[in-house]
C-alpha positions in Angstrom: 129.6 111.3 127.8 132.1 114.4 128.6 132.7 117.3 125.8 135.8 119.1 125.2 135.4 123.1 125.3 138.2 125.2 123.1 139.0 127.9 121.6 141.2 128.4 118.6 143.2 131.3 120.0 143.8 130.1 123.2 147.2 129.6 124.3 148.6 130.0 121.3 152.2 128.2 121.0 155.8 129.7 120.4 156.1 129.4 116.7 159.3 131.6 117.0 161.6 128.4 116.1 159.9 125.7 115.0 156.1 125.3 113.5 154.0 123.8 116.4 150.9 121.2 115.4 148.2 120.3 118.1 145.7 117.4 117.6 141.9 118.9 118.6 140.3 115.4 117.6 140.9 112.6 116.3 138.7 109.5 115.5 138.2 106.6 112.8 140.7 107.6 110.7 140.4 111.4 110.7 142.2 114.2 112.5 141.8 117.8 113.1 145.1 120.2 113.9 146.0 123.2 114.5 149.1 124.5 113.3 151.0 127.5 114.4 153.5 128.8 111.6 156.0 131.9 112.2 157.7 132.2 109.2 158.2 128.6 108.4 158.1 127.0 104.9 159.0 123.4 103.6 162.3 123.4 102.5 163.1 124.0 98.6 163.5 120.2 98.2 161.1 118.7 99.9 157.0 117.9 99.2 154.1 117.2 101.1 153.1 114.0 99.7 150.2 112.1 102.1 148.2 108.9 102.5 145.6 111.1 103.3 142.9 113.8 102.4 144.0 116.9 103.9 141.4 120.2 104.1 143.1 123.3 105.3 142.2 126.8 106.3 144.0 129.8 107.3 142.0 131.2 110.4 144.9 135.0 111.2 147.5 136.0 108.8 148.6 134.3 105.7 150.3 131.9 103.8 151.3 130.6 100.1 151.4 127.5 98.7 152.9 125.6 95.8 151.3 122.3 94.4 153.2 120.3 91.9 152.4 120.7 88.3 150.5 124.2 88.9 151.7 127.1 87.8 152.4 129.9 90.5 151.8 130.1 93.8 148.1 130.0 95.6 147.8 132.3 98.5 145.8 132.1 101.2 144.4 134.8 103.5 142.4 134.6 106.7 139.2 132.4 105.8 140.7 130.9 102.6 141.1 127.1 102.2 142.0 124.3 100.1 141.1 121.1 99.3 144.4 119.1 99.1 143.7 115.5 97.8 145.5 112.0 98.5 148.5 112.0 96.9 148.6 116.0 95.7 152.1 117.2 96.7 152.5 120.4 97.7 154.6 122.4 99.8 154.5 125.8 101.9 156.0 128.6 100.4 155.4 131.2 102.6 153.9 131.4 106.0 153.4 135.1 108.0 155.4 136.1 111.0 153.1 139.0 112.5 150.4 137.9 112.9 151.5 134.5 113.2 149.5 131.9 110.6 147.1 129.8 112.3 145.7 126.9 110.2 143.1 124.3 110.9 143.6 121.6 109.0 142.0 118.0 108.8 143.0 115.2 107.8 140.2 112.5 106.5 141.2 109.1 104.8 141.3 109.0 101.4 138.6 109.8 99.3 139.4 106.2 96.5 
């Protein structure tokens, strides 16, 4: 058996233009990302609306979110997460520029 040896940091991606996601692993169902935002949010219209179990953390700079039916914004600084359920649309709000938000986020099959 072989291991895989990272680091979070490394190699960032341009997030300049356009939000960049990279799988770090990946098996039976579940998923672990990172995601490189500069600036990015989810357009006014749109929601996050997924299949799936999502956990997120923000690892360097910051980020807001907005989850439907909730009042006001939750933001999220380095070490904060969140615990987004099946089905519990939300969107991104606000993501830093400098530094650029780094996020971990994994997605496990749902919970029911």
């Amino acid at each position: 058996m072989t291991h895989t040896l990272g680091h979070l940091f490394a190699d960032l991606p341009d997030a300049s233009t356009q939000e960049q996601f990279q799988t770090l692993a990946a098996a039976a169902g579940a998923r672990v990302e990172r995601i490189v935002s500069c600036g990015q949010t989810t357009p006014p219209d749109e929601w996050y609306d997924q299949d799936h179990d999502e956990w997120v953390v923000v690892l360097q700079g910051s980020a807001r979110l907005v989850i439907e039916g909730q009042p006001g914004e939750i933001s999220l600084g380095e070490g904060d997460w969140v615990d987004l359920p099946t089905r519990c649309r939300h969107r991104v709000s606000f993501t830093s520029s400098e530094p650029p938000c780094v996020w971990l986020a994994i997605h496990l099959p749902a919970a029911h």
